[in-house]
C-alpha positions as CSV (number, residue, x, y, z in Angstrom):
1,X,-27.1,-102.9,-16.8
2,X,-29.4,-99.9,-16.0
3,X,-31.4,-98.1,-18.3
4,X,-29.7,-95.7,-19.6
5,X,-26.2,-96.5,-18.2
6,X,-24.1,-97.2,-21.1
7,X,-20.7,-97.3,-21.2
8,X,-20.1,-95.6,-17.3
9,X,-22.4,-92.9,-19.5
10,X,-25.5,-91.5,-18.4
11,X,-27.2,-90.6,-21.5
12,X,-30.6,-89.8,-20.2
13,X,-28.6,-86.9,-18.0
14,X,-25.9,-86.5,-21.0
15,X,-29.7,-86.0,-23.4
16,X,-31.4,-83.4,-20.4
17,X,-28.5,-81.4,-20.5
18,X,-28.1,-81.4,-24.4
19,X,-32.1,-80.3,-24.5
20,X,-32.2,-77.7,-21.7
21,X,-29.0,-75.9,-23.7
22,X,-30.8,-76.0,-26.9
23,X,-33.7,-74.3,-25.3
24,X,-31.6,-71.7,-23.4
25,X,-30.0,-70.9,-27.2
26,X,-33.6,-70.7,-28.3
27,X,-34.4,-68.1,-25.5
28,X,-31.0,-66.3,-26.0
29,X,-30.9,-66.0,-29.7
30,X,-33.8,-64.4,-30.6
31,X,-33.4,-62.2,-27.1
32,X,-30.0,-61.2,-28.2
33,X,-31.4,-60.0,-31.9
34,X,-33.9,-58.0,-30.0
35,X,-31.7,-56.3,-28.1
36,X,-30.0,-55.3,-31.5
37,X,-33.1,-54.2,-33.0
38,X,-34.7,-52.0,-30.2
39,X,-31.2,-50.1,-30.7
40,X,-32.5,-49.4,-33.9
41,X,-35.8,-48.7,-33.1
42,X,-34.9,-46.2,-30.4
43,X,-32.8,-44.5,-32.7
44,X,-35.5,-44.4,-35.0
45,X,-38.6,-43.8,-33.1
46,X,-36.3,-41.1,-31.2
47,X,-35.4,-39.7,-35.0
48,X,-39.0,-39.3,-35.9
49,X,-40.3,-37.7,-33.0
50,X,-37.3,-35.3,-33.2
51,X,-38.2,-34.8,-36.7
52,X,-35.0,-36.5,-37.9
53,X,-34.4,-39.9,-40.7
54,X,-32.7,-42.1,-37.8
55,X,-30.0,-44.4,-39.2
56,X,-30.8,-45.1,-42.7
57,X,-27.2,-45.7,-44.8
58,X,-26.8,-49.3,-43.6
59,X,-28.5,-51.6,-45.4
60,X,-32.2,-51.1,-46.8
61,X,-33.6,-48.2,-44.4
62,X,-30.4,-48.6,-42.1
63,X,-31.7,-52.0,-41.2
64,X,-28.3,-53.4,-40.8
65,X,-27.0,-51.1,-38.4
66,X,-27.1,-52.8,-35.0
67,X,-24.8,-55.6,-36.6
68,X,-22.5,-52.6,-38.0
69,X,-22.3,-51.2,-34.3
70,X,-22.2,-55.0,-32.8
71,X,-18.9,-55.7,-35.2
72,X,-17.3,-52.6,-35.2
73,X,-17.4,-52.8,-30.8
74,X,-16.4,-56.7,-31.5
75,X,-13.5,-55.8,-32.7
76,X,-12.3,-52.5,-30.4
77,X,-9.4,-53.5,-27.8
78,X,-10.5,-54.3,-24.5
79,X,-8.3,-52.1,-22.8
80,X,-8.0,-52.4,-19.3
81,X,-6.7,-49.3,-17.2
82,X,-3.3,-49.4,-15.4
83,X,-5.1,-48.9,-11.7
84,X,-7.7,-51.6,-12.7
85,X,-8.3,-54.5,-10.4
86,X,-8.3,-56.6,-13.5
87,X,-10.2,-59.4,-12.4
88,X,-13.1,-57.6,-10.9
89,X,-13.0,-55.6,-13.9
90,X,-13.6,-58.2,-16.0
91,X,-16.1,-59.7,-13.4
92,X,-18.1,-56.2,-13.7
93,X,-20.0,-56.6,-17.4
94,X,-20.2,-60.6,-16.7
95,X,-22.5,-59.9,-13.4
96,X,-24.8,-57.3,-14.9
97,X,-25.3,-59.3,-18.3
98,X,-26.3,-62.8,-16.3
99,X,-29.5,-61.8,-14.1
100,X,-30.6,-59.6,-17.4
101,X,-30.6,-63.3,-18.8
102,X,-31.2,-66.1,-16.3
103,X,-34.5,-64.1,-14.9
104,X,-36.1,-65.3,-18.8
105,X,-35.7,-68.7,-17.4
106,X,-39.3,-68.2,-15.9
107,X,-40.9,-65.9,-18.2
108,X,-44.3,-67.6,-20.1
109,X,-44.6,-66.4,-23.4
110,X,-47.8,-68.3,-23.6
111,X,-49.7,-71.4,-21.6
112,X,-46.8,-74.0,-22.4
113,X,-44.0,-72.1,-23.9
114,X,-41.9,-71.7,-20.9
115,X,-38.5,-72.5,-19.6
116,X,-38.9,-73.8,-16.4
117,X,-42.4,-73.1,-15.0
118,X,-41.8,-73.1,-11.4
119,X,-44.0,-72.0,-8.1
120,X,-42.0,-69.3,-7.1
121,X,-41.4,-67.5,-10.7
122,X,-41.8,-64.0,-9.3
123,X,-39.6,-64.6,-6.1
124,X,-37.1,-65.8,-8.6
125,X,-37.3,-62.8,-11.1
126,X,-37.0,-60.4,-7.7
127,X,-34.0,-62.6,-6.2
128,X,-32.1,-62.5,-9.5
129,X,-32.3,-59.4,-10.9
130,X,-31.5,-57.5,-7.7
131,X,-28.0,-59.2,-8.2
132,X,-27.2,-56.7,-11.5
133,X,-26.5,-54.1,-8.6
134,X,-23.4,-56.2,-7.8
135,X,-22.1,-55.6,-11.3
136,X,-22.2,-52.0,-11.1
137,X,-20.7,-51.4,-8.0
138,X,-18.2,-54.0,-8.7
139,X,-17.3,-51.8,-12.4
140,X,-17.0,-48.8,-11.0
141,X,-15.4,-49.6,-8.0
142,X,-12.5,-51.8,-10.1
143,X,-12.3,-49.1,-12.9
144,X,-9.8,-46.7,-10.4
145,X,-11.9,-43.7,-11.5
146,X,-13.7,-41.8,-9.3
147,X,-16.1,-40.8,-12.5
148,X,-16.9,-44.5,-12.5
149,X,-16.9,-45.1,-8.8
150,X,-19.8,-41.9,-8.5
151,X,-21.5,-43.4,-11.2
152,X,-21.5,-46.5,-10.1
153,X,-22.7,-45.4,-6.3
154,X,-25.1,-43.2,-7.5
155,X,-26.7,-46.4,-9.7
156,X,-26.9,-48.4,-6.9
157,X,-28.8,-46.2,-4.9
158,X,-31.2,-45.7,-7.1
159,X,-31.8,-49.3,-8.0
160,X,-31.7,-50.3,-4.8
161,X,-34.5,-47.7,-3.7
162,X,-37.1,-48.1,-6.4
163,X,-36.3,-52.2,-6.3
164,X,-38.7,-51.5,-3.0
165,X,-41.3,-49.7,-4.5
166,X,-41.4,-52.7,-7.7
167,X,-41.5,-55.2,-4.5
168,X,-44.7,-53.2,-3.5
169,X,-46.0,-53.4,-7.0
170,X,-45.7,-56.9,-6.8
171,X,-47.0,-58.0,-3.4
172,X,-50.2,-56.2,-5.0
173,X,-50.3,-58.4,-8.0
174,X,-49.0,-61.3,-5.9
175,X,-52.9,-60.9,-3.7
176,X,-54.9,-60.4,-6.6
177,X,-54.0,-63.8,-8.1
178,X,-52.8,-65.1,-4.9
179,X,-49.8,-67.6,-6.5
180,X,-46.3,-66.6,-7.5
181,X,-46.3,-69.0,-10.6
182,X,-46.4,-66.6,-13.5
183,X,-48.4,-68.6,-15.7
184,X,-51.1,-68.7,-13.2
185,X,-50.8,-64.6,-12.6
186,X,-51.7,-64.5,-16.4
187,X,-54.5,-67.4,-16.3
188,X,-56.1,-64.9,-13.6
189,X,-56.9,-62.3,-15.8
190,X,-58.7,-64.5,-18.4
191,X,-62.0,-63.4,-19.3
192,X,-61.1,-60.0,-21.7
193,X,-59.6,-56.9,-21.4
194,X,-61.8,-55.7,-18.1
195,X,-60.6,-58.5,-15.8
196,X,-56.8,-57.5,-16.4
197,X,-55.0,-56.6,-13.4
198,X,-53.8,-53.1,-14.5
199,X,-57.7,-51.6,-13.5
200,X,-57.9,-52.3,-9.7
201,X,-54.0,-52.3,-8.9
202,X,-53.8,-49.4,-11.5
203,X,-51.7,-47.1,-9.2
204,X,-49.3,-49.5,-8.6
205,X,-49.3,-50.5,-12.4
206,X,-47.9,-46.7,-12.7
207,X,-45.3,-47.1,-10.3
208,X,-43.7,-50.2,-11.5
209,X,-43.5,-49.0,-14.4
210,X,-41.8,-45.8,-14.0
211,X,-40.1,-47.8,-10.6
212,X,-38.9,-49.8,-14.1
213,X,-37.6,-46.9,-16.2
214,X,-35.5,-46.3,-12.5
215,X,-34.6,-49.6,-12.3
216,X,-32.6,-49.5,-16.1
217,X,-31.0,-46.4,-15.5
218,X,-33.0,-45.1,-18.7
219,X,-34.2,-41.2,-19.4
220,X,-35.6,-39.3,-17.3
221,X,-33.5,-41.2,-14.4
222,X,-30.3,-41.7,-16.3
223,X,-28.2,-39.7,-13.7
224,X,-26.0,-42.3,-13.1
225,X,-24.7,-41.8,-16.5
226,X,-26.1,-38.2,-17.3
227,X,-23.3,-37.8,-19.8
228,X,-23.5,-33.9,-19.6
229,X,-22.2,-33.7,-15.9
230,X,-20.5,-37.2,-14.9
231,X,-18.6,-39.0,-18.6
232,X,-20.5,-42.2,-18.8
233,X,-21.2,-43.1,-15.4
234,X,-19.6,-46.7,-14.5
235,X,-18.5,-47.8,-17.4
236,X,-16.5,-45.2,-18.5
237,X,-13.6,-46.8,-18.2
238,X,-14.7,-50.1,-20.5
239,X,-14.3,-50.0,-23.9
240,X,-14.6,-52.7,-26.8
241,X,-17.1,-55.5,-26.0
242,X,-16.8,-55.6,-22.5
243,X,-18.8,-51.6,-23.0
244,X,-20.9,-53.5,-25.6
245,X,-22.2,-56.3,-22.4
246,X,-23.2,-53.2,-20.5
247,X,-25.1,-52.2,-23.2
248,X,-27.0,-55.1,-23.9
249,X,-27.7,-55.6,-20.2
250,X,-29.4,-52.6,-20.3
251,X,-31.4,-53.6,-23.4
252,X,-32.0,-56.7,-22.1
253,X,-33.3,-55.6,-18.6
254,X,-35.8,-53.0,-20.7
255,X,-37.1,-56.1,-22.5
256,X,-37.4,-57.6,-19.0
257,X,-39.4,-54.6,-17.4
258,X,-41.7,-54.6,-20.8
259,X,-42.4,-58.5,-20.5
260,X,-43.3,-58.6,-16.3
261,X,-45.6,-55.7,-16.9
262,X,-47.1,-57.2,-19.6
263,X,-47.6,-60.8,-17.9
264,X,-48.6,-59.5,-14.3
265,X,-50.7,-56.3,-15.5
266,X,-52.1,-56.5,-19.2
267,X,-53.1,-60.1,-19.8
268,X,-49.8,-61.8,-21.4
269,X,-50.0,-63.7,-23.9
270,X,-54.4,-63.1,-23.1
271,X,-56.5,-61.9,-26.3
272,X,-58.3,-58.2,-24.7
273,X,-61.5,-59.2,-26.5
274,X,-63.3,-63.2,-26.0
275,X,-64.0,-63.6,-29.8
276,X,-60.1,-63.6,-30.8
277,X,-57.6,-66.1,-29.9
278,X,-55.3,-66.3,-27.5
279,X,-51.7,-66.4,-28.3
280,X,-48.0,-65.3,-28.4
281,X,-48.4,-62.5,-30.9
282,X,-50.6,-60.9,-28.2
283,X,-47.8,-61.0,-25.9
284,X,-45.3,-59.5,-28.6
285,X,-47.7,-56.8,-28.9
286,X,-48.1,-55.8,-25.5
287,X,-44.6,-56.1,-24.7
288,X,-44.0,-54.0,-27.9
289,X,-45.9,-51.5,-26.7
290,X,-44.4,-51.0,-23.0
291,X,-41.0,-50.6,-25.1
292,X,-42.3,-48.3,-26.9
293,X,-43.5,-45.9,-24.0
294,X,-39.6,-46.5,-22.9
295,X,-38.4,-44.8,-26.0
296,X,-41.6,-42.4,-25.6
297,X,-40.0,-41.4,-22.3
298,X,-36.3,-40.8,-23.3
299,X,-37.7,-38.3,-25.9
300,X,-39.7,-36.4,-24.2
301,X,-38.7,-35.6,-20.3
302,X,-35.4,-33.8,-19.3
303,X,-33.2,-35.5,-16.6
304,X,-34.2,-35.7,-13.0
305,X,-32.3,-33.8,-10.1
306,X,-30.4,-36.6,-8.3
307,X,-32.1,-35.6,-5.4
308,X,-35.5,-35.7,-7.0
309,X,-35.2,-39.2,-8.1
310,X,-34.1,-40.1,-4.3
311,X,-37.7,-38.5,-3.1
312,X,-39.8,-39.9,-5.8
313,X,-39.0,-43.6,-4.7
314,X,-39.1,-42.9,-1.3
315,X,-41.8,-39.4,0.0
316,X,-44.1,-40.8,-3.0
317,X,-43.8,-44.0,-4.9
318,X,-43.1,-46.3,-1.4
319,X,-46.3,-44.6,0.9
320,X,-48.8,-45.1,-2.7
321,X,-47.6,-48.6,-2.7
322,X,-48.0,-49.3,0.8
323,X,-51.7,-47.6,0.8
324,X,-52.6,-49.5,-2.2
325,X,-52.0,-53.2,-1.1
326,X,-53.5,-52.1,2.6
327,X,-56.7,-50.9,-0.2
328,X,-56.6,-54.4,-1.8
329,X,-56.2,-56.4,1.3
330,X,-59.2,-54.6,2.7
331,X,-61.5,-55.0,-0.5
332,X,-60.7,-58.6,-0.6
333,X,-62.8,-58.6,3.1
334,X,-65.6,-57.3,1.0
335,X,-68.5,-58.2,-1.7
336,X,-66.0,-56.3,-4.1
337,X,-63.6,-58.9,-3.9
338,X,-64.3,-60.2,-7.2
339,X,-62.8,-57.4,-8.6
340,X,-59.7,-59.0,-7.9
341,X,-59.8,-62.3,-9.4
């Protein structure tokens, strides 16, 4: 009898299987509880700089109010319009939650701790969260509304338009450390805080990260659901917890955004100073941080024109990109390319 054959059982696939899922749940869990909580700190930080409380009746300090939100959406109807396409309605939320989690397949959160640790980590983060697009035009096409279906169109072009200008970003990154393993992006900026990458690729450090705000749909280039002019956008129509998997998608692609800027421009999980260790509480930090300039955002800048968003990505953010990787490609000809490594 083979080695683990027993029974007509594979158990060495049966024990795989049973290990990668506890891992995924180990990912998932503690991503999902974030998601709660930057609710709450948005609403917070947002509070304070508005010089308001925030929530603060549920629980100690209002702690408990993502899980008041989370049950009292749990147990809304899903109600499902008459001129739905049902299944594709249904199919909406489930497409934009799933690359918003299956791109942290690939995501280091320090020299070891990662899920699968594969060669082409950034292709796969690009290939699978350019599929949330899907989603959207999927909801608001199903939803029979054309408040939906506007919203949904008008999201899709935007995230389809500054998904180029992130590309960009990337192929920048993608020369400096000249690998598209994620853990060896990081390992390229070892050495402190001046050999990050964020110093000679800082312009297109800028525009991936406002190219990032774009890509979430967040303030100032929430148009797609700019509440005063179009409802909600493309999920208008949802209610209950199928609105509540939109929501989290969103959350979830923020902490996304935070955690590739953080790996492929600010060091990862990389201590900025030699004398102090390495480690995953740096990472934390940084990502933290990122968030934080999210919230920073939403608070401070009123909503973009449609039409200004459309020529930011393209008349500014694409031709900066373009002429910063042709920069890099032709410092790398010279002494200076050291700078880069």
């Amino acid at each position: 009898m083979e080695t683990g054959l027993m029974h007509g059982v594979d158990w060495v696939a049966v024990q795989t299987v049973v290990w990668t899922l506890v891992k995924i749940l180990a990912l998932v869990v503690p991503l999902m509880l974030a998601v709660a909580y930057l609710t709450y700190a948005e609403r917070k930080v947002i509070g304070w700089m508005q010089v308001r409380i925030g929530p603060n009746r549920v629980g100690f300090l209002g702690l408990l109010q993502p899980i008041a939100d989370a049950v009292k959406l749990l147990m809304k109807e899903i109600i499902i319009p008459s001129g739905a396409s049902r299944g594709l309605f249904i199919l909406g939320p489930i497409l934009v939650i799933a690359p918003a989690l299956a791109a942290w397949a690939v995501i280091p959160f320090t020299d070891t701790l990662v899920l699968a640790d594969i060669n082409a980590g950034l292709l796969y983060v690009m290939a699978i969260t350019s599929m949330g697009v899907y989603g959207v035009i999927i909801a608001g096409w199903a939803s029979n509304s054309k408040y939906a279906f506007l919203g949904a169109m008008r999201s899709a072009a935007q995230i389809i338009s500054y998904e180029i200008a992130m590309g960009f970003a990337l192929v920048g990154v993608l020369m400096a450390a000249q690998s598209l393993n994620l853990t060896d992006i990081v390992r390229g900026q070892s050495g402190g805080l001046h050999h990050w990458y964020i110093w000679p690729l800082f312009p297109l450090f800028v525009v991936y990260l406002v190219s990032g705000v774009a890509e979430t749909n967040r303030l100032p280039f929430d148009v797609a659901e700019g509440e005063s002019e179009i409802v909600a956008g493309f999920h208008v129509e949802y209610s209950g917890m199928a609105f509540a998997v939109f929501f989290l998608a969103e959350y979830a692609n923020m902490i996304l955004v935070s955690a590739l800027t953080t790996l492929m421009f600010l060091g990862g999980w990389l201590s900025p100073v030699t004398f102090l260790p390495d480690g995953i509480v740096w990472w934390l930090a940084k990502t933290g941080f990122v968030l934080f300039l999210f919230l920073w955002f939403r608070a401070t800048f009123p909503r973009y024109r449609y039409d200004q968003i459309m020529r930011l990505g393209w008349k500014v953010f694409i031709p900066i990109t373009i002429v910063w990787i042709v920069v890099v490609g032709g410092m790398m000809q010279t002494p200076y390319a050291y700078l880069f490594h």
